[in-house]
C-alpha positions as CSV (number, residue, x, y, z in Angstrom):
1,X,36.0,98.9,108.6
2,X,34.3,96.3,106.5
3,X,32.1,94.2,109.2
4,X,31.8,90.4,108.1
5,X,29.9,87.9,110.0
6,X,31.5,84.5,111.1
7,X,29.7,81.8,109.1
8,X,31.1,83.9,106.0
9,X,34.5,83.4,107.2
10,X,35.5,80.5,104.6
11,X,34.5,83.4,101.6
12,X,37.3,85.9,103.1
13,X,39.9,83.3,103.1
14,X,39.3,82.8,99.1
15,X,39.8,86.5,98.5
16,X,42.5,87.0,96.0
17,X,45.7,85.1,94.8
18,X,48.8,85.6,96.1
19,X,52.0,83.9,96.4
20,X,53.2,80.9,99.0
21,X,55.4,84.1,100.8
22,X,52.6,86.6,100.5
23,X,50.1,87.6,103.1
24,X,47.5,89.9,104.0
25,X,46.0,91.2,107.0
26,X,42.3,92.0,106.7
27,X,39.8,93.4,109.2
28,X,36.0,92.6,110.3
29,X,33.9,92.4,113.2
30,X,32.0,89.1,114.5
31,X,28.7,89.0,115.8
32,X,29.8,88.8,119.6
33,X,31.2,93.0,118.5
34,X,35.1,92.2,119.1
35,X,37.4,94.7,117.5
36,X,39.2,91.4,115.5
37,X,42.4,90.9,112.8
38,X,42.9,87.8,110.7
39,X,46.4,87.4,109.3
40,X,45.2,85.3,106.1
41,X,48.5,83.5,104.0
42,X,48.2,80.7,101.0
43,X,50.7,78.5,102.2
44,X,49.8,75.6,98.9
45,X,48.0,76.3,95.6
46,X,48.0,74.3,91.9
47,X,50.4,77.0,90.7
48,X,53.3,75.3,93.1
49,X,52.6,72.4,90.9
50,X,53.3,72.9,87.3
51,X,54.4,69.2,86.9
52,X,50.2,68.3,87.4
53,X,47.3,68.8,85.2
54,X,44.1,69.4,87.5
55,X,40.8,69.6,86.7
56,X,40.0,72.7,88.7
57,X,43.1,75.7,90.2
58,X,43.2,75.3,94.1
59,X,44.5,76.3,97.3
60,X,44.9,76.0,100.5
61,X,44.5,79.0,103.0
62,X,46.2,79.6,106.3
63,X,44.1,81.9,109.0
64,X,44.6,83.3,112.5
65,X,41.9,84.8,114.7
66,X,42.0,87.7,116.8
67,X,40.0,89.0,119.5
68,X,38.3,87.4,122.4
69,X,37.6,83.9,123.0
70,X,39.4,82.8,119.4
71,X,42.3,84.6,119.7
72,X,45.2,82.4,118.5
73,X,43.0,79.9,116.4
74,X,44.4,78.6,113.5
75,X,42.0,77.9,110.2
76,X,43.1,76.2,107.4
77,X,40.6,76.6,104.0
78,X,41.1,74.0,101.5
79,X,39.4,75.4,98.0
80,X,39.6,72.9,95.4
81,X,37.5,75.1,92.8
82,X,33.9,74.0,93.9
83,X,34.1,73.4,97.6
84,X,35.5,75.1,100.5
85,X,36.5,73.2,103.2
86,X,37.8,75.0,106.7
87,X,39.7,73.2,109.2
88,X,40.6,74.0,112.4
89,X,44.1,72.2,113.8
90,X,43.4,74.0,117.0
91,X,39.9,72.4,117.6
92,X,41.2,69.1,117.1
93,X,41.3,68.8,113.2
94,X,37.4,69.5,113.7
95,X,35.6,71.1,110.7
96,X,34.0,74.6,111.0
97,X,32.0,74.3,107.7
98,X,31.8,73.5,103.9
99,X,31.0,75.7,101.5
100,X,29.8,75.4,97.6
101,X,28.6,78.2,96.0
102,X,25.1,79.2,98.0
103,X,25.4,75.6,99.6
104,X,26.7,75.3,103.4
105,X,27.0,72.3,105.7
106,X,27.1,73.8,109.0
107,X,25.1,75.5,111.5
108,X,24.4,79.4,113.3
109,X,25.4,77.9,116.7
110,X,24.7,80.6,119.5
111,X,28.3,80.2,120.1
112,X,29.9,82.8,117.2
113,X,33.6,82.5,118.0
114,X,36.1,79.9,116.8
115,X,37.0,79.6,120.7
116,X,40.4,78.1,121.4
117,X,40.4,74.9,124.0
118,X,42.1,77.2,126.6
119,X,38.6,79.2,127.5
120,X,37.2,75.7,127.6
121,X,36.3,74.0,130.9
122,X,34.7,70.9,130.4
123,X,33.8,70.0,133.9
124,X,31.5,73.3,134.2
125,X,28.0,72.9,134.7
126,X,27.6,69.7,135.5
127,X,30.3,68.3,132.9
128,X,28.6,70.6,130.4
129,X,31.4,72.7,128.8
130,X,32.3,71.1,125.6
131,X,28.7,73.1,124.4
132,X,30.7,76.3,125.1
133,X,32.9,76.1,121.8
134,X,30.5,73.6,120.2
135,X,29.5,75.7,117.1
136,X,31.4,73.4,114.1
137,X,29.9,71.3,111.1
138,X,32.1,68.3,112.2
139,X,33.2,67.6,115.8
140,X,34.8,63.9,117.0
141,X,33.7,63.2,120.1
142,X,36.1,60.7,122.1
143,X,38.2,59.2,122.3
144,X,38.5,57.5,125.7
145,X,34.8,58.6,126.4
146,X,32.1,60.0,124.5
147,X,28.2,60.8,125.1
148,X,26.5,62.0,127.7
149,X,28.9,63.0,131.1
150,X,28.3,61.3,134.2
151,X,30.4,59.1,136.8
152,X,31.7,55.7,135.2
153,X,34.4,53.1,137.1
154,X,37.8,52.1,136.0
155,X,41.1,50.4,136.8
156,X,44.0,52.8,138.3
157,X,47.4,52.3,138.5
158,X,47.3,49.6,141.2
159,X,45.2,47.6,139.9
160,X,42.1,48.6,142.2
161,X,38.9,50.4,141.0
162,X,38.4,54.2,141.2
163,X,35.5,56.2,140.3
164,X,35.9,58.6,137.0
165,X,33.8,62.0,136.1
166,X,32.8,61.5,132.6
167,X,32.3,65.0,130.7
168,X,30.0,65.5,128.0
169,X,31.6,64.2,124.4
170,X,34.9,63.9,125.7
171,X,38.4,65.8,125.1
172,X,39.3,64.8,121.4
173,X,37.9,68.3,120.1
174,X,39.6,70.7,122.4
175,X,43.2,69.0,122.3
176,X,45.1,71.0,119.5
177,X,46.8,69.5,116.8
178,X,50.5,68.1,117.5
179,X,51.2,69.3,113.9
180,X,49.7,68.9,110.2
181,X,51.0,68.7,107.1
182,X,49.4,69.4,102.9
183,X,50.3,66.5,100.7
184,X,48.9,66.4,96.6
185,X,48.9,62.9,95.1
186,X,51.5,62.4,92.5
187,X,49.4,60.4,90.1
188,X,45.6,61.9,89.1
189,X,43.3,62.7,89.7
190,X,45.6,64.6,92.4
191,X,44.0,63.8,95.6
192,X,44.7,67.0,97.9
193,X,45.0,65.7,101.6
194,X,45.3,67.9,104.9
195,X,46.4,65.4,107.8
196,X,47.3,66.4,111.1
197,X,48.1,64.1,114.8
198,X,45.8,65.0,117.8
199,X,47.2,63.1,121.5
200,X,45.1,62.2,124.1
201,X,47.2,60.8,126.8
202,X,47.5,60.7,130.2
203,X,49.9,59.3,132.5
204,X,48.3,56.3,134.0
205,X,46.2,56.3,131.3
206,X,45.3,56.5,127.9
207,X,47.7,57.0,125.4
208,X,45.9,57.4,122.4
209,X,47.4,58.8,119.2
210,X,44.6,60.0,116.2
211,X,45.7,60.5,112.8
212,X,42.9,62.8,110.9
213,X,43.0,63.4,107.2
214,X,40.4,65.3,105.5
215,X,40.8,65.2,101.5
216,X,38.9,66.1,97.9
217,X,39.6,66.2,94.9
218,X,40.1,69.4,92.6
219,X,36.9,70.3,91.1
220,X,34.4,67.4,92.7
221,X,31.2,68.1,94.9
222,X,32.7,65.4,97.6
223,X,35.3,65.0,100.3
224,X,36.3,62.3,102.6
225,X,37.6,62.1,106.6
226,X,39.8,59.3,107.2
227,X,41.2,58.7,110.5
228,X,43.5,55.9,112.2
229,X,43.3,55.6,115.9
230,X,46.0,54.0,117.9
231,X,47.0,52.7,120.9
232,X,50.6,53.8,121.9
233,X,50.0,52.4,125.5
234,X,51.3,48.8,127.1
235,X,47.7,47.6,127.6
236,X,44.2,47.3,126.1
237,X,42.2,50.5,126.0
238,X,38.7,51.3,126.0
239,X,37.9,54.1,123.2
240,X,34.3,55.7,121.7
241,X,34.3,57.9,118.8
242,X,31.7,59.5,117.4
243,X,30.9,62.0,114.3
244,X,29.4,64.2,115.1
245,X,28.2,66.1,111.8
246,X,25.9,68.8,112.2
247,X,23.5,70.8,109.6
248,X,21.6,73.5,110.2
249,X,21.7,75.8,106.9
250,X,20.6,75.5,103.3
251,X,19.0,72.1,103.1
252,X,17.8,71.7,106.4
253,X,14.1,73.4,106.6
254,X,10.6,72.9,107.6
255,X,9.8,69.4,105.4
256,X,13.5,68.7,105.3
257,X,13.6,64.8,105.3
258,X,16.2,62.5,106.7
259,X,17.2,58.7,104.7
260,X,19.1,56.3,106.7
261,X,18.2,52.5,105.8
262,X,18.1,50.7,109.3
263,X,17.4,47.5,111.1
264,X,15.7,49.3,113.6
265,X,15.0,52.8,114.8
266,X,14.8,53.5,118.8
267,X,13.7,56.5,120.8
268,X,16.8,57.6,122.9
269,X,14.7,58.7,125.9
270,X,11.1,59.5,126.1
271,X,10.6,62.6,125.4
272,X,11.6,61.5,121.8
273,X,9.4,58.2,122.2
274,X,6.6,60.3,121.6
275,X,7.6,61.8,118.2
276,X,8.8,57.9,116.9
277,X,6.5,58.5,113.8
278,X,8.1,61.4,112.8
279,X,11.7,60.4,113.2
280,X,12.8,61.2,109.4
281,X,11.0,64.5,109.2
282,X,11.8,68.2,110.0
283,X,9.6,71.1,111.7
284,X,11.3,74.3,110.8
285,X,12.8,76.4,113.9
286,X,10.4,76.0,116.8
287,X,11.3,78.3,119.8
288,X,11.2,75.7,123.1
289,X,12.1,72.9,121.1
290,X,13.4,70.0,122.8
291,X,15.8,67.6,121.1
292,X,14.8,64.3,119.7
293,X,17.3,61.7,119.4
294,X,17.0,58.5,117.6
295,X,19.0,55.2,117.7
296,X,20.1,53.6,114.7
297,X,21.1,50.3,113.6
298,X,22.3,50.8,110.1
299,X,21.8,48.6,107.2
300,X,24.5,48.0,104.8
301,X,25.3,46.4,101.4
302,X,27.5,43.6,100.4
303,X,30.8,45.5,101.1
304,X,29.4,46.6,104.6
305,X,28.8,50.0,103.3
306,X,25.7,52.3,104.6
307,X,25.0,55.5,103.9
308,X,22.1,58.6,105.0
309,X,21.3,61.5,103.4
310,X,19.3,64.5,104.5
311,X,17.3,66.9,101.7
312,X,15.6,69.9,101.5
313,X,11.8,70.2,101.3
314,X,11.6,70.2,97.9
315,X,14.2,67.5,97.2
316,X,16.3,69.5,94.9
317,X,19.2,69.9,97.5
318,X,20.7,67.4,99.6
319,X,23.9,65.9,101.9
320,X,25.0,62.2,101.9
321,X,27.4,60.2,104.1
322,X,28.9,56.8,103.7
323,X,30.5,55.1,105.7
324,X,31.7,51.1,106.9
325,X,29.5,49.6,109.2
326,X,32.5,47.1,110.1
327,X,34.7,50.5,111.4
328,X,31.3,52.5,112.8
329,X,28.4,49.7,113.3
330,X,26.1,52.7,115.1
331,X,24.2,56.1,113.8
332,X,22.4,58.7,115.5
333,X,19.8,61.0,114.6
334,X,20.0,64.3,116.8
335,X,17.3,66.8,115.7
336,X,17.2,70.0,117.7
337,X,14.8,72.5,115.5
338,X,14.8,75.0,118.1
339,X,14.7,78.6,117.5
340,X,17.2,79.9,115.2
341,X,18.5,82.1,118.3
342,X,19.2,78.8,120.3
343,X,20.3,76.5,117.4
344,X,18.4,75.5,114.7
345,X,20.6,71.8,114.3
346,X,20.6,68.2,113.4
347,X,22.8,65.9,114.0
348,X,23.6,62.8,111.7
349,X,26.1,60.7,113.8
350,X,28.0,57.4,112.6
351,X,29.9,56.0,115.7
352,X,31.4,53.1,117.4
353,X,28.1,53.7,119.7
354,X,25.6,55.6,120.8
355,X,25.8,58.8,123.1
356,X,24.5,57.2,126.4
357,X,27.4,57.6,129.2
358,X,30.0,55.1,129.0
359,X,29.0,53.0,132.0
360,X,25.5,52.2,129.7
361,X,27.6,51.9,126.8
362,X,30.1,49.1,127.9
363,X,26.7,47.2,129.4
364,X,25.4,46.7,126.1
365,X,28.5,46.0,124.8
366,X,29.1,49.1,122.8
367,X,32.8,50.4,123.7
368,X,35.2,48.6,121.7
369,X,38.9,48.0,123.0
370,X,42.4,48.3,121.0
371,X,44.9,46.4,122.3
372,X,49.1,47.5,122.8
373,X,49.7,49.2,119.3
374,X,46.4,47.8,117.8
375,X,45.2,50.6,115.1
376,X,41.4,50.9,113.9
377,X,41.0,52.8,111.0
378,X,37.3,55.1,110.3
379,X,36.3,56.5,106.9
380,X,33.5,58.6,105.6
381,X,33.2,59.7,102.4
382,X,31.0,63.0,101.8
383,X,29.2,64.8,98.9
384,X,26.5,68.1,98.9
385,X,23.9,67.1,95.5
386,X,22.3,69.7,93.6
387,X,19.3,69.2,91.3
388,X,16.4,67.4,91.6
389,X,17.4,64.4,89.7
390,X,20.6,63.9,91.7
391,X,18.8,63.9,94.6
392,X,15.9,61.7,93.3
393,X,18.5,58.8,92.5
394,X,19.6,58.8,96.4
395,X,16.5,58.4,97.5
396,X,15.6,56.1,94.9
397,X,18.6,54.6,96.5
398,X,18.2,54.4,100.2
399,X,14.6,53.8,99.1
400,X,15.8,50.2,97.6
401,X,18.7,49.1,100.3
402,X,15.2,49.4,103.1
403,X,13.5,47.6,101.2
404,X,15.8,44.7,101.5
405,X,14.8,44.1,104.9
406,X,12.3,45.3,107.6
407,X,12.5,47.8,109.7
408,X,11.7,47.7,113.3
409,X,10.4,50.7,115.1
410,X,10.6,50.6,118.8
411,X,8.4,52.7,120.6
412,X,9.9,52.7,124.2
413,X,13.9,53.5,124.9
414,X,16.4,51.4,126.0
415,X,17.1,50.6,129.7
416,X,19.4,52.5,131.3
417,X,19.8,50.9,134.9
């Protein structure tokens, strides 16, 4: 049996070309040593399109997991002839990793299985057990709370105030998706969009509907996540969503740098007060590491667009996001260079706030509200850059949109109390 470890998962799914009825079952062993089967189907491909020209063949890849924690788990692999792209509907629409050629964004999280939301209990330890499946490049934290768990009040049913256990990051990524559908532009350059509808709702309480879509071109080095976020409830809700994209492979690296033009830059905590100076760079994996996280307040342009990138040492590989300060007005900076055995991460974060618990969140006026059937839309456009000169542009880039305004470094952390 041919043993294959997870993180090359998105490689098996690109195996071959077969038919929309075909299939193929195909075995391998993860790291955690589970005897495992994937049934692996293309379900959409360019060839199902003869009426469209594209720059490069695609497809799109249908996977479920076997064995242990992940049994059940559905993957979907878009391949648009350059990237990879891996989805996972039952991990609400999160994103397991991208892939182009020896390029990966995504990270060897101690946590090896695609675990499915029903092993998940995100009240254990302390309101701790959204780390148990936490292992993907992109997870959305939210959507009625996000950040750090704790106790936080709120209205009940009759009108009186109750007490509420917050969990850490919310519910958004272990709620699977309602349903999803593939959809190819008509008109070029062909657009290829997976969208799919993930509920959080509660009676007496939120009713929350998320629309995810996660799209690329054929052919191009970028990809985009664009969301809309409504409330299907009778009265205002509260709602926190954060990205929460996370890099730990190929670019990130002892020297690894980190270019996010900002109005100001604050310790979260600190621990990470002490290391202010050193916010943008990178240590490489440092056994008894202990996270850093930084506070952004991002600068933008004259459309209200901002953007960070992250590069390798030597500057000829890197990762950008952009993004609508308008939509996500906050960015975070999680490093966590630990050992590689423990999690050798960053995080680069857009959000409607930071990751403080709710109740500090709503006192500085960071937890926005929809009203009845209000929708709030959240898009951010992403691209890996090879070669030194690409990479020297961006810079060159973010270098220019600081130097448009000062920067503030605080050197103590927010109150709290």
């Amino acid at each position: 049996m041919k043993k294959i470890s997870l993180p090359a998962l998105s490689c098996l799914l690109a195996f071959g070309s077969c038919s929309e009825q075909s299939s193929t079952t195909m075995e391998f062993v993860t790291e955690n040593t589970h005897s495992q089967s994937a049934l692996v189907q293309t379900i959409e491909s360019s060839t199902g399109h003869k009426d469209k020209t594209f720059a490069s063949e695609w497809s799109v890849t249908k996977t479920v997991l076997k064995g242990g924690k992940q049994e059940g788990v559905e993957l979907l692999t878009l391949d648009n002839g350059n990237l990879e792209i891996t989805v996972i509907p039952t991990r609400g629409m999160g994103i397991l990793d991208i892939r182009m050629g020896d390029v990966r964004l995504g990270w060897d999280s101690p946590v090896k299985e695609v675990v499915h939301p029903s092993h998940i209990d995100l009240e254990s330890r302390g309101g701790l057990g959204w780390l148990e499946g936490f292992n993907e490049w992109m997870v959305r934290c939210g959507l009625e709370f996000a950040g750090h768990p704790g106790t936080d009040e709120f209205i009940d049913n009759t009108g009186g105030t109750a007490t509420l256990d917050l969990t850490l990051h919310g519910k958004i990524q272990n709620i699977p998706a309602s349903g999803y559908q593939i959809a190819v532009d008509p008109e070029p350059p062909h657009r290829i969009r997976i969208s799919g509808t993930v509920y959080e709702k509660f009676f007496y309480g939120p009713k929350l509907k998320l629309v995810t879509e996660i799209s690329t071109i054929p052919g191009s080095d970028t990809f985009q996540i664009s969301d809309k976020l409504t409330n299907e409830g009778s009265f205002p809700q509260e709602f926190q969503i954060i990205y929460h994209g996370n890099y730990g492979s190929s670019i990130l690296e002892e020297g690894a740098m980190v270019y996010a033009p900002a109005k100001s830059v604050t310790p979260m905590n600190a621990h990470a007060a002490k290391a202010i100076d050193n916010w943008q760079t990178y240590k490489g994996p440092t056994p008894g590491f202990i996270e850093e996280v930084y506070l952004l307040e991002p600068l933008s342009d004259a459309n209200s667009s901002s953007f960070a990138l992250l590069t390798n040492a030597s500057g000829d590989q890197a990762t950008s996001v952009r993004w609508n300060v308008t939509e996500l007005p906050y960015l975070t900076i999680w490093k966590n260079t630990a050992s590689d055995e423990d999690g050798y991460v960053t995080g680069i974060e857009p959000a409607t706030g930071y990751p403080f618990n709710r109740k500090v969140e709503r006192k500085y006026g960071r937890v926005p509200r929809l009203d009845s059937g209000d929708t709030r839309t959240f898009t951010l456009d992403f691209g890996i850059h090879i070669g030194k000169e690409s990479v020297d542009e961006l810079i060159a880039e973010a270098t220019q949109m600081q130097a448009s305004a000062e920067v503030t470094i605080n050197q103590e952390p927010p109150a709290t109390e």
